[in-house]
VEXDREN-2710 file (C-alpha; in Angstrom, 1 decimal):
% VEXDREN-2710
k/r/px/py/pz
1/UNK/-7.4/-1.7/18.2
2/UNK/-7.6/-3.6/14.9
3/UNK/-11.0/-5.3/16.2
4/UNK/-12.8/-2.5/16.2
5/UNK/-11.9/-0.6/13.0
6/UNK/-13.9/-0.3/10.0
7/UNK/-13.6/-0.2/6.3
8/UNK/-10.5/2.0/5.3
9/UNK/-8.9/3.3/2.4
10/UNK/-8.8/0.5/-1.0
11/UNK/-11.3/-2.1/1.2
12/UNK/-14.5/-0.5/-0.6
13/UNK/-13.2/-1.1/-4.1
14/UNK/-11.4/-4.3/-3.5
15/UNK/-14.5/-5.7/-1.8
16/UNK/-16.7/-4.3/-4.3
17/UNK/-14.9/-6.2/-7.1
18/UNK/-14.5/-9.2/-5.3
19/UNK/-18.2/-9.3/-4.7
20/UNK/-18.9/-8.2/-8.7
21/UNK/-16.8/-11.0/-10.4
22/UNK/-16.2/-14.3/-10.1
23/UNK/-12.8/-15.6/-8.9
24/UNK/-12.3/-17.6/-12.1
25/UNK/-12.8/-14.4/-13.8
26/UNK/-10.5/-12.1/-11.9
27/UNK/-8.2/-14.8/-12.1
28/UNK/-8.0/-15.8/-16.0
29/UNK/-9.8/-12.9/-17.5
30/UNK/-8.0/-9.6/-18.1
31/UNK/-11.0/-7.5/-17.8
32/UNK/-12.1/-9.1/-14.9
33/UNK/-9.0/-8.3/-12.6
34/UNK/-7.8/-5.1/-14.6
35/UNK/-11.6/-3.7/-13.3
36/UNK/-9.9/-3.4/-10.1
37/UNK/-6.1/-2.5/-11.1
38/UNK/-4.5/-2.3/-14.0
39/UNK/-0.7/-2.6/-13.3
40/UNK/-0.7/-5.1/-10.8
41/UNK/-2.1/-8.6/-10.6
42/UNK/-2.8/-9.8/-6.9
43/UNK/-6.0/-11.7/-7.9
44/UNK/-5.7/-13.5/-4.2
45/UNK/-6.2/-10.5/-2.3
46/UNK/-9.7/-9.9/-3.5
47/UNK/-10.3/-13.7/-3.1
48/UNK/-9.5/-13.2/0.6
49/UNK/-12.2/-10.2/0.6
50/UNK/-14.4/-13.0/-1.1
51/UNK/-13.8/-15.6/1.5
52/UNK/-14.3/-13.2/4.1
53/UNK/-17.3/-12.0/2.7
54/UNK/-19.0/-15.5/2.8
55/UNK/-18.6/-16.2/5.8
56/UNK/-19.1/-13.4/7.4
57/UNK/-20.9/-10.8/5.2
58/UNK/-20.1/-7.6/5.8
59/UNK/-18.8/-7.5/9.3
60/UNK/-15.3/-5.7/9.0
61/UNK/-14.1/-6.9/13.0
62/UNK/-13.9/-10.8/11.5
63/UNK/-11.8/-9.5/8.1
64/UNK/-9.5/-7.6/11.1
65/UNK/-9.5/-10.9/13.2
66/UNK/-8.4/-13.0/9.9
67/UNK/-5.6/-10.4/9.1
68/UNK/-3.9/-10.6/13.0
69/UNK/-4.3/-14.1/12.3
70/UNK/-2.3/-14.2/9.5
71/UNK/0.2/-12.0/10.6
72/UNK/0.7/-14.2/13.4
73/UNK/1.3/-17.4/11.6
74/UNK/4.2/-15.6/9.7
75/UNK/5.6/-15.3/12.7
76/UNK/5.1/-18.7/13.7
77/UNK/6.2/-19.9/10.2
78/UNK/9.4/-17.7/10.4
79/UNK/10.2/-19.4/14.1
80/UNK/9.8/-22.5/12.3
81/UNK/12.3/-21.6/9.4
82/UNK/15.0/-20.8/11.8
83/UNK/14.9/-22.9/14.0
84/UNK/17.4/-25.7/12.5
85/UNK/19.7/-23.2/12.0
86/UNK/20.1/-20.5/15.1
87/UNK/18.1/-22.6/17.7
88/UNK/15.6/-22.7/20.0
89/UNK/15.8/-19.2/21.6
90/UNK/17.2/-16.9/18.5
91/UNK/14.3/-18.9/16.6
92/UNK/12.2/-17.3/18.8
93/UNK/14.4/-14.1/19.0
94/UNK/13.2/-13.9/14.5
95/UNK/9.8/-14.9/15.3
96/UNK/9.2/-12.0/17.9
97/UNK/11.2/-9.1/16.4
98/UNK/9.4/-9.6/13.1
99/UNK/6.1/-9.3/14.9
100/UNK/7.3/-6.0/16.6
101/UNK/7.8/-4.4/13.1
102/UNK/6.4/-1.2/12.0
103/UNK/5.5/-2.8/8.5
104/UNK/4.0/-5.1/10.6
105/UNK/2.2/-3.0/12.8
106/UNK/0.6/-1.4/9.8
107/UNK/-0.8/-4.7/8.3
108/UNK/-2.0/-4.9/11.1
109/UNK/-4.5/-2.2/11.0
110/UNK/-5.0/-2.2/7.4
111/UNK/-7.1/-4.6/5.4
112/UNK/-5.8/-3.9/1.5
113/UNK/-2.1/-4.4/2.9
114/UNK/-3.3/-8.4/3.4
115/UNK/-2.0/-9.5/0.5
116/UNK/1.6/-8.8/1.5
117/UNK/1.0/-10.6/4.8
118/UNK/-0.7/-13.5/2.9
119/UNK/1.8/-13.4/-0.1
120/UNK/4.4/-13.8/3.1
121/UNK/2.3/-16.6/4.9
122/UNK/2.4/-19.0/1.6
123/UNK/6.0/-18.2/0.9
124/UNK/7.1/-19.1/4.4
125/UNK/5.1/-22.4/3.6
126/UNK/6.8/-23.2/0.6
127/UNK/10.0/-22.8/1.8
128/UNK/9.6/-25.1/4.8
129/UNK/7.9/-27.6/2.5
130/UNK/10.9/-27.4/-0.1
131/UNK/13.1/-28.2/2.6
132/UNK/11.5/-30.7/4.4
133/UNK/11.6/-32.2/0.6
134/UNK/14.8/-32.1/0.1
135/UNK/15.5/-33.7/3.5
136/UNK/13.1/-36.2/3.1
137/UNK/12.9/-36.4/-0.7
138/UNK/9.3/-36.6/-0.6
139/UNK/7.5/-35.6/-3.9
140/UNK/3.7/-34.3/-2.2
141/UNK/6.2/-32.1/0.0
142/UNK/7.6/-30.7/-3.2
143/UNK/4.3/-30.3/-4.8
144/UNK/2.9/-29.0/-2.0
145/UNK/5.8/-26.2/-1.9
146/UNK/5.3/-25.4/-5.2
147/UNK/1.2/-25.0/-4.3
148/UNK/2.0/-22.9/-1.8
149/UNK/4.5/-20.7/-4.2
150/UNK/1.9/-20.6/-6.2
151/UNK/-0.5/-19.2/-3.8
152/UNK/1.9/-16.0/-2.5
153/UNK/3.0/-15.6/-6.1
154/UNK/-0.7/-14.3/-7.1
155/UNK/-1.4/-12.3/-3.8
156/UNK/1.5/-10.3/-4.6
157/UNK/4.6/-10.4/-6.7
158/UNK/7.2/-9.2/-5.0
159/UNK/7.3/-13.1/-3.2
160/UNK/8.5/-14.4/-7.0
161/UNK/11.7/-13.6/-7.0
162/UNK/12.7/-14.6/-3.5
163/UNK/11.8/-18.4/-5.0
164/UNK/15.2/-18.4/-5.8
165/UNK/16.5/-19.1/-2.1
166/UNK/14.5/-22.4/-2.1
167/UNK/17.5/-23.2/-4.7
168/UNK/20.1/-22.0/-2.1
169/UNK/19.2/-23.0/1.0
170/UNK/22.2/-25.0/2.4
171/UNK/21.2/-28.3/2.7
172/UNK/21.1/-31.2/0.4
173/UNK/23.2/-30.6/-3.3
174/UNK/22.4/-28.6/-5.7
175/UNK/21.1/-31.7/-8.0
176/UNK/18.8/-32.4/-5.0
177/UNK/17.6/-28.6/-4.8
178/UNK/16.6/-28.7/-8.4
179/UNK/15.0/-31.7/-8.6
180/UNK/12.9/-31.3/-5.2
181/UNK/11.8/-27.4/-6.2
182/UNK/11.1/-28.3/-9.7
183/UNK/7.5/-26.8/-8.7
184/UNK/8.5/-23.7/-7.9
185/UNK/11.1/-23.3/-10.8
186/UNK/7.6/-24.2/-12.6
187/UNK/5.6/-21.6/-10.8
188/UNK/8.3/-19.1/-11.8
189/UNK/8.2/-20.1/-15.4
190/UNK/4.7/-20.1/-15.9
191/UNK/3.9/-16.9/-14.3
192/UNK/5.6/-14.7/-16.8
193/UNK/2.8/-15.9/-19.5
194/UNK/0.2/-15.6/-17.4
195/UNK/1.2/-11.7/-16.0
196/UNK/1.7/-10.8/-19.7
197/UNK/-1.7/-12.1/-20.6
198/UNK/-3.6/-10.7/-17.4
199/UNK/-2.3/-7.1/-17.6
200/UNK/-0.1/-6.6/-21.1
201/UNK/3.1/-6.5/-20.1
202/UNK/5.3/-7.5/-17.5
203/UNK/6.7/-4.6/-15.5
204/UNK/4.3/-3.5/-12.7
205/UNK/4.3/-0.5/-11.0
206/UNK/1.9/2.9/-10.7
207/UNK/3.8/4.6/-13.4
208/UNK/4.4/3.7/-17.3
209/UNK/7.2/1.0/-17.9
210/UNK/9.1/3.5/-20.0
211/UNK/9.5/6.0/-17.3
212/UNK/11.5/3.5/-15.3
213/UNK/14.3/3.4/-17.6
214/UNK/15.0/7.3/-17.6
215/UNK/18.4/7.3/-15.3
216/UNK/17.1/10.1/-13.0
217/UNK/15.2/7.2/-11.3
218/UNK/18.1/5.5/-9.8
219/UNK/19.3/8.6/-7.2
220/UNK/15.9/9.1/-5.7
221/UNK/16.0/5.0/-5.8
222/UNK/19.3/4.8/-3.9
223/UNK/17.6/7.9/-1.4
224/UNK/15.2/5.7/-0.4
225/UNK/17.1/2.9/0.3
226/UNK/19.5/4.6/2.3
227/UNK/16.6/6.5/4.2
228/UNK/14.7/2.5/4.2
229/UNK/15.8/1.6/8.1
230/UNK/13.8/5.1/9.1
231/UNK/10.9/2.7/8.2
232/UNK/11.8/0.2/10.7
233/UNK/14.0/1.9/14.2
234/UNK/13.2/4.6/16.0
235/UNK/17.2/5.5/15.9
236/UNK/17.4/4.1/12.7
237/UNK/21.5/4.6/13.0
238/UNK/22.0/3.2/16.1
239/UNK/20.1/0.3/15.2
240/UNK/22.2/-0.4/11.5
241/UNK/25.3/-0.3/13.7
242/UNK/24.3/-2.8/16.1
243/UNK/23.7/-5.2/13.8
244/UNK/26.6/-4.6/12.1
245/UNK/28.1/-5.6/15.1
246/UNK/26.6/-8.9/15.4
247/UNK/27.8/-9.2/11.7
248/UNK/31.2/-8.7/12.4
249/UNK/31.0/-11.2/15.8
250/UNK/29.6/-13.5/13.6
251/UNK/32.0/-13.3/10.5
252/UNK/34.8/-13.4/12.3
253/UNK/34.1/-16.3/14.3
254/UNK/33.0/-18.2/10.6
255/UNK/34.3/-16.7/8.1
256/UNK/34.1/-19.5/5.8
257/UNK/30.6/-20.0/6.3
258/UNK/29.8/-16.8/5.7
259/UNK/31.9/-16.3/2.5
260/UNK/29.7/-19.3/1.0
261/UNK/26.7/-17.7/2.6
262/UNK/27.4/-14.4/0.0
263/UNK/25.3/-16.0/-3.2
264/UNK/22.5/-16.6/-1.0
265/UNK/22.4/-12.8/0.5
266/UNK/23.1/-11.5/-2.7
267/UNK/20.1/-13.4/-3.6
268/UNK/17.7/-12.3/-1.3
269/UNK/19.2/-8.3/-1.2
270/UNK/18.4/-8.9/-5.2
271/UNK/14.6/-10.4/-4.7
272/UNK/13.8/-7.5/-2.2
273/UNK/15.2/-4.9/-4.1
274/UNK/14.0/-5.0/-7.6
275/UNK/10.5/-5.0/-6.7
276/UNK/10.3/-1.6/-5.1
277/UNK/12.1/-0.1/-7.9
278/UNK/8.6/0.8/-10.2
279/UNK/7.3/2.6/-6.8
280/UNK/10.0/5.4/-7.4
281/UNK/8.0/7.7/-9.1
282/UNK/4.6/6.9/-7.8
283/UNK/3.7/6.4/-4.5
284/UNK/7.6/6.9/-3.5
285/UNK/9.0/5.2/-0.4
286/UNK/9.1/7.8/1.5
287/UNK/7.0/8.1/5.3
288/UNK/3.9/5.9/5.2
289/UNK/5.1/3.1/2.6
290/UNK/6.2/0.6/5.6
291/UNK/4.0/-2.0/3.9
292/UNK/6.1/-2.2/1.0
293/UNK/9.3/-2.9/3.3
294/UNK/7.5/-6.0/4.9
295/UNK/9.2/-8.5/3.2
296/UNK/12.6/-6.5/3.9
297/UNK/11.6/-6.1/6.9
298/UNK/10.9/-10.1/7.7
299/UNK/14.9/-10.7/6.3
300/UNK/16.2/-8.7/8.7
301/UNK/14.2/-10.2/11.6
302/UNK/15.3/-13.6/10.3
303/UNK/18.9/-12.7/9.9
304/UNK/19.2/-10.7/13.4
305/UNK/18.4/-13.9/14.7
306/UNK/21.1/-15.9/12.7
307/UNK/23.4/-13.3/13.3
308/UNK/22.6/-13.4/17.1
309/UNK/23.0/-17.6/17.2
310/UNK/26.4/-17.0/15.0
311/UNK/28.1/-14.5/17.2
312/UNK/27.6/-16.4/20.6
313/UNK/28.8/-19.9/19.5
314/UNK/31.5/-21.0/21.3
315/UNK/32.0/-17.4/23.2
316/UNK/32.3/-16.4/26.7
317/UNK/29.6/-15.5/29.2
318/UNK/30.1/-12.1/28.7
319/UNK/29.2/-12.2/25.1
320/UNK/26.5/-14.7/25.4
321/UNK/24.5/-12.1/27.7
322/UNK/25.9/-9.3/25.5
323/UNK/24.1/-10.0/22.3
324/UNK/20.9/-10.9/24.1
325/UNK/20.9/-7.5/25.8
326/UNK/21.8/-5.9/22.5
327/UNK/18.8/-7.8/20.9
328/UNK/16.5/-7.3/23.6
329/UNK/17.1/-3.8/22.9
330/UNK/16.8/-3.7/19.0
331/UNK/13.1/-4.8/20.1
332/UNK/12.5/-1.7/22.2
333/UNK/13.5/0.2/19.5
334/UNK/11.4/-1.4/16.9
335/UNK/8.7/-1.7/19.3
336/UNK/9.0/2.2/19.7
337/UNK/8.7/2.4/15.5
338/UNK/6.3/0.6/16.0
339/UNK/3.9/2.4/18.5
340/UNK/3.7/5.3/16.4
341/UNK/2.8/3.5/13.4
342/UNK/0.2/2.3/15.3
343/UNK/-1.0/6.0/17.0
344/UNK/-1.1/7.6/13.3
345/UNK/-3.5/4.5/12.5
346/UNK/-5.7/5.4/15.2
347/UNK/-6.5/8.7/14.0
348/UNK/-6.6/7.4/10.4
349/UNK/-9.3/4.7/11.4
350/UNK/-11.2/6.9/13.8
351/UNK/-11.6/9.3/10.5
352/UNK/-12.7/6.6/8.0
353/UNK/-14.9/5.0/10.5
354/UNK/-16.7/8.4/11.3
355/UNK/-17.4/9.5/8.0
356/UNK/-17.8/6.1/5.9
357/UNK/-20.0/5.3/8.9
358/UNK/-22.2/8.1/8.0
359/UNK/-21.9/7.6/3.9
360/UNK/-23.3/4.5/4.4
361/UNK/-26.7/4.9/6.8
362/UNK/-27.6/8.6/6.7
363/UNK/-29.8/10.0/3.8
364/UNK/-30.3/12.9/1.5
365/UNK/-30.9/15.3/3.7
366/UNK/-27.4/15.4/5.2
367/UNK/-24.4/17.1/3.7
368/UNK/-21.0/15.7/5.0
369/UNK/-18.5/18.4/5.0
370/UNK/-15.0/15.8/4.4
371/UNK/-12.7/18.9/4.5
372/UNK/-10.0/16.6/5.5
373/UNK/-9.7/15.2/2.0
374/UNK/-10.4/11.6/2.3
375/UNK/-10.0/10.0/-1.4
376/UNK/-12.9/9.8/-3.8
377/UNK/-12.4/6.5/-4.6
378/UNK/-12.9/5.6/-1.0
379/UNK/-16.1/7.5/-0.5
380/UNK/-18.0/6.9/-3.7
381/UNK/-17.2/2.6/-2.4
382/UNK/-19.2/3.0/0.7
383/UNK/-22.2/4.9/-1.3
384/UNK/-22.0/1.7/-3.7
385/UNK/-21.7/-0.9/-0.7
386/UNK/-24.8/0.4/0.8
387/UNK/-26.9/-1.7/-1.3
388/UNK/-25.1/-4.9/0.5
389/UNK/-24.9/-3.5/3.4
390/UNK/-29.2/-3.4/3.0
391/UNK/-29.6/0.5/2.5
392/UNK/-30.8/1.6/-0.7
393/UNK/-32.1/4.8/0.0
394/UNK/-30.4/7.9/-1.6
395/UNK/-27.0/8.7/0.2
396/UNK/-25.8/11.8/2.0
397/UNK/-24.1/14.4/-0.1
398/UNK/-20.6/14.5/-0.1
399/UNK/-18.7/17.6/0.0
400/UNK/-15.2/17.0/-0.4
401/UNK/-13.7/20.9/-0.3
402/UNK/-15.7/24.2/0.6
403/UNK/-15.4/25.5/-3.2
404/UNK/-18.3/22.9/-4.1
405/UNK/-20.9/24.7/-1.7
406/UNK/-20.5/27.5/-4.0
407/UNK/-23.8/26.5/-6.7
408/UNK/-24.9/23.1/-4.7
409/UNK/-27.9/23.2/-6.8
410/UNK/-30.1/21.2/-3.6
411/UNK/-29.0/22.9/-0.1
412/UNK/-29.1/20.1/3.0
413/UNK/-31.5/20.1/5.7
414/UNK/-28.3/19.7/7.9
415/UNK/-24.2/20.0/7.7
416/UNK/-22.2/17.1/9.4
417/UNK/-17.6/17.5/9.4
418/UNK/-15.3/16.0/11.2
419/UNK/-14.1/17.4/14.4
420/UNK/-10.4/16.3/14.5
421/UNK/-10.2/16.7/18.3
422/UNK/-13.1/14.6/19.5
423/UNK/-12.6/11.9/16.4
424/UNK/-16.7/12.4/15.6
425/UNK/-19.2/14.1/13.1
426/UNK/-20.6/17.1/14.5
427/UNK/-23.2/19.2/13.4
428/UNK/-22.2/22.6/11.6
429/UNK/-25.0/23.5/10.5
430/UNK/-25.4/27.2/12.4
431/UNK/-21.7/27.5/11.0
432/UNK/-21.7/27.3/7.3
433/UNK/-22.6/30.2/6.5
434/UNK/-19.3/31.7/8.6
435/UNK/-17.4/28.8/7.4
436/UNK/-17.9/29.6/4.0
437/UNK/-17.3/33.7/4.7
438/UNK/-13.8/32.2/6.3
439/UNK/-12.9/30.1/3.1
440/UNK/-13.7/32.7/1.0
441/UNK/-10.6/35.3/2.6
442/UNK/-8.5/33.1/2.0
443/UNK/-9.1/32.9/-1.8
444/UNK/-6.8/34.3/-4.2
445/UNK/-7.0/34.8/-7.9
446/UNK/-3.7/33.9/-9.3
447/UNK/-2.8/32.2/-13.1
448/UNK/-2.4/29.3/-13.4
449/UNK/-1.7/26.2/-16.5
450/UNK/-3.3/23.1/-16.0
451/UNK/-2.5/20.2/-18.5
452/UNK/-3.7/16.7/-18.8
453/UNK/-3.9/14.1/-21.3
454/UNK/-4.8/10.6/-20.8
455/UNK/-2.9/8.2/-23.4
456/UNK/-5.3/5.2/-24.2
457/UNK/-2.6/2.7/-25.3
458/UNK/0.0/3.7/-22.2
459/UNK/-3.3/3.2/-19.9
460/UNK/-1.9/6.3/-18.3
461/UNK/-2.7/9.8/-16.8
462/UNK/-0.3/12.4/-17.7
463/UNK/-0.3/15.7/-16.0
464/UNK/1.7/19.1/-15.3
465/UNK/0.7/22.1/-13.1
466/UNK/2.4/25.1/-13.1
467/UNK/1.9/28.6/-11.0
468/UNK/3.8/31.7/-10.3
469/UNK/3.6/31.0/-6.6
470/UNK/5.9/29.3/-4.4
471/UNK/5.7/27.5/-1.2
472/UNK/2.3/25.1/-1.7
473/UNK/0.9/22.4/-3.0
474/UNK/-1.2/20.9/-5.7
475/UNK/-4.2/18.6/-5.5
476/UNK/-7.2/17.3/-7.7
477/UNK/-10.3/17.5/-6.0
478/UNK/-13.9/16.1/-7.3
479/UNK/-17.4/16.4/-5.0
480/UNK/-16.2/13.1/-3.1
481/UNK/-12.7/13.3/-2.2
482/UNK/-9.2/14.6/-2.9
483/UNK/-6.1/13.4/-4.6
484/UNK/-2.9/15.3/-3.7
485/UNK/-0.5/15.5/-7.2
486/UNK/3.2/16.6/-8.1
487/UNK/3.2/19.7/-10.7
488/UNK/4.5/17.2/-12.8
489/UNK/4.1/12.8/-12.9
490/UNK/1.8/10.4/-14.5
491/UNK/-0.1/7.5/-13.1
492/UNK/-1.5/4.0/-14.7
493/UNK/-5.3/4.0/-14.4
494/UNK/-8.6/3.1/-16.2
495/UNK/-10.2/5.1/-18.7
496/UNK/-11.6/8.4/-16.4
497/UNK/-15.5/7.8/-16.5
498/UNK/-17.2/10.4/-19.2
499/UNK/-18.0/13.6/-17.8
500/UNK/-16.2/13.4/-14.7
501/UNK/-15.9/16.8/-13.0
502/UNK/-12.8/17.9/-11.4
503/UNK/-11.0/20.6/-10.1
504/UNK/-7.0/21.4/-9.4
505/UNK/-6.2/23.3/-5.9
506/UNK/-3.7/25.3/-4.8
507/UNK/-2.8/25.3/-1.7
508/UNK/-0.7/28.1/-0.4
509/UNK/1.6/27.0/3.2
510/UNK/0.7/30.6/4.5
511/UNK/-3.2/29.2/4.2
512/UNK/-4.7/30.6/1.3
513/UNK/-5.7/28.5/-2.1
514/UNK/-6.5/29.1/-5.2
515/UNK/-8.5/26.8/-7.8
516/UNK/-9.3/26.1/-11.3
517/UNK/-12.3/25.5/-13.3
518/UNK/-14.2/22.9/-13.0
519/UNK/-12.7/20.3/-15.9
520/UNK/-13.8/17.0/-16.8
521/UNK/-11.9/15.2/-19.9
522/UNK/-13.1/14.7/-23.6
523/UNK/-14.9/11.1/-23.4
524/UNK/-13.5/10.1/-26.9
525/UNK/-9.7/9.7/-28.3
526/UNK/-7.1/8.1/-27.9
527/UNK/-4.8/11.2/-26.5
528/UNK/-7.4/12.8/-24.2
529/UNK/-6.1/16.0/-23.5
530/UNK/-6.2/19.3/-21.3
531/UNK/-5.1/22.4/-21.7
532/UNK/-5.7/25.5/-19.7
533/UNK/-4.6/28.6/-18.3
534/UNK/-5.7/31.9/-17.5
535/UNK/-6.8/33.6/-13.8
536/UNK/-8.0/30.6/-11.4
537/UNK/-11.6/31.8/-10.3
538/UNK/-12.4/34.6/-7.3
539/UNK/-15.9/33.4/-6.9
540/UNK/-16.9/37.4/-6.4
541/UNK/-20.6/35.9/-7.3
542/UNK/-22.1/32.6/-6.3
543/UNK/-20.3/29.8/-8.5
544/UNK/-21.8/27.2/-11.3
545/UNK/-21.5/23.7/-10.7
546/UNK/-21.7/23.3/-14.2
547/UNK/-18.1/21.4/-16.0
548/UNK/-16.2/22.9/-18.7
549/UNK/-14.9/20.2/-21.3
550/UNK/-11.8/21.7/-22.3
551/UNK/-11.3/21.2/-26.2
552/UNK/-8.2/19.4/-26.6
553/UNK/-5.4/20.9/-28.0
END
């Protein structure tokens, strides 16, 4: 399935950014990388797009074959970490269940998640290289761990903290540890500078640092963890309680070696933790943010297998096919996760694939109805890719929402939309006319209060929607895509380009919407602001495409 998927979701952007800077530059230059993102600094992943790129060009099916390879290696890589310690066949056990993951089914199928998968690939590198040092006490393994470290550190930095367990792995002393993973402890050091330098401060995340510290974070925080094994089981209860049971086989069987085993879990439940704490607010981890659960995910893959190896030792024969059986069904039900992961992918990459497809060979003449609402900053990548992917001729228009038919100032020759059933562009062109008399029953009049202000030295959007009605939704919606938004949040993001035009929509569960003006924000100040309110617009005559600049208040 992977093989034959196309460009999807952030793979526009980050492989336009990879191909407009040099990777000195997006590595060492703040500019450089914060072109891309702001808030985060994974300068490896659009390396890897780079790589990719030169050996390829821009032939998506060898980026998908680089990723399964990947994700298979960290599967080797984890067999290989195990293995001294649970044996041959619960190494194995670790090895397989992490590959039957649902985070791991949706790196898989999606490109911009790579640098989680390669982040994981390098860690699981440098911590078989910092043991094989500290059993060997050979200095280029050491180095070579803290290389590796190095390496995962800057495709993503959730794999920093868990450099800590190279310093509490049991083997060796603890003088031995230090001195062999002096490296890493380096690595560790040094990137503190070099993250303050590259984005301005230290705390990541989608939403302002300052936000993070207001105490309503930590219930929706605790939420989501308890609601975090939904991401990985298909009986997400059934599945905690089994391995609960394997932890009580094993703990009663050792429990000394599981009492000094507690600074080492506490460790690793710390390093997996803290980093999903700045996604509270902004994206959430709610359904669809597997990926971020990947490293999580990996732990408990490695620990079922531990746990599995612990509880048999020195047991009878019913207990040694027990656990295996108990195992063996832990997969099915991962593997049933899993699948539907992988189903909601399909129709995600038959969409992309279908309508980037068409951004990026047809012409002019063509109007692309994306009713569905795929993201602007997807769309407007594949009409600035076509130049590298040797089409320079003007691209189709893009109509991402019916309300910007009303006043298109240059009607197309022909109307293309998706048809969900058949997962392919068909032509609507004897229908827009009807389509358009349908969309506009289903438009109310209704006020509304839009407010916005971009705050230059946060670097971030603030918004807050409000409406009489109940029961619907909000979203901001330009001529390329759509963006669903809270009534209320705020987001980390470059500057808004001057004069761009945008509208909010409200979108009624009984199936009618509303929308405000079109908006774009004042191109000077450092508080950019917002306001509105009044009637959201009726369209009773054919509509301007023309965008208000609200005066800031």
């Amino acid at each position: 399935m992977a093989l034959d998927s196309w460009w999807c979701c952030d793979d526009p952007q980050i492989l336009l950014h990879a191909l407009r800077f040099e990777p000195l530059s997006y590595f060492f230059e703040p500019a450089a990388w914060q072109a891309l993102i702001p808030y985060s600094l994974t300068p490896w992943l659009s390396l890897t797009y780079d790589l990719d790129h030169g050996l390829f060009g821009m032939r998506p099916e060898y980026f998908y074959l680089h990723n399964l390879v990947v994700i298979g290696l960290c599967g080797w890589l984890l067999y290989m970490l195990a293995r001294p310690w649970t044996g041959q066949f619960y190494a194995i056990t670790t090895g397989l269940f992490f590959l039957l993951g649902a985070p791991v089914a949706l790196a898989s199928q999606q490109l911009m998640v790579r640098h989680y998968s390669e982040g994981m690939l390098f860690f699981l590198l440098a911590m078989l290289l910092s043991r094989h040092a500290v059993q060997q006490q050979r200095l280029l393994s050491s180095l070579a761990a803290g290389l590796a470290f190095a390496i995962a550190a800057s495709a993503k930095e959730i794999w920093l903290p868990l450099g800590l367990l190279a310093f509490l792995m049991p083997i060796g002393n603890w003088r031995e540890r230090l001195r062999c993973n002096l490296p890493i402890l380096a690595v560790m050091l040094l990137y503190v500078p070099w993250r303050y330098y590259m984005l301005g401060e230290l705390l990541g995340g989608y939403t302002p640092a300052a936000s993070l510290q207001a105490e309503s974070r930590l219930l929706p925080f605790a939420t989501a963890l308890q609601q975090a094994p939904e991401h990985f089981w298909q009986h997400p209860a059934i599945a905690a309680g089994a391995l609960l049971l394997l932890a009580l086989g094993a703990i009663f069987k050792y429990p000394r070696p599981c009492l000094r085993a507690l600074p080492w879990l506490l460790a690793l439940l710390t390093g997996l933790l803290a980093p999903l704490y700045p996604l509270i607010p902004t994206p959430g981890l709610g359904p669809g943010s597997e990926r971020y659960f990947i490293a999580s995910w990996a732990a408990i893959a490695f620990l079922a297998g531990l746990l599995g190896f612990l509880a048999t030792q020195d047991r009878g024969r019913l207990v040694r096919i027990a656990v295996p059986l108990l195992l063996l069904a832990l997969g099915v039900d991962t593997w049933q996760r899993a699948t539907h992961i992988l189903e909601q992918q399909r129709e995600q990459q038959a969409r992309y694939r279908a309508i980037g497809q068409s951004l990026a060979t047809l012409d002019a003449d063509t109007a692309l109805l994306d009713d569905a609402g795929l993201p602007s900053w997807y769309t407007q990548g594949i009409i600035d890719l076509r130049p590298a992917m040797g089409n320079r001729a003007a691209p189709p228009q893009l109509i991402g929402d019916m309300v910007w038919l009303e006043g298109l100032p240059h009607p197309a020759r022909r109307y293309l939309s998706y048809d969900t059933e058949r997962q392919v562009l068909t032509d609507i062109s004897d229908e827009i006319d009807s389509r358009r008399k349908a969309w506009r029953a289903k438009l109310r009049s209704i006020p509304m209060s839009i407010h916005f202000q971009y705050d230059e030295q946060a670097g971030a959007m603030f918004w807050q929607f409000s409406t009489k009605e109940t029961g619907g939704s909000f979203a901001l919606i330009d001529k390329n895509g759509t963006m669903p938004l809270p009534e209320q949040g705020q987001l980390r993001m470059l500057p808004p380009k001057p004069g761009a035009c945008f509208r909010i929509r409200f979108q009624s569960h009984e199936g009618w919407h509303a929308y405000g003006p079109p908006m774009s924000l004042p191109s000077t100040g450092e508080h950019r602001n917002i306001d509105w309110q009044g009637d959201t617009e009726s369209f009773q005559t054919r509509g301007t495409s023309n965008c208000l600049q609200v005066t800031p208040s």
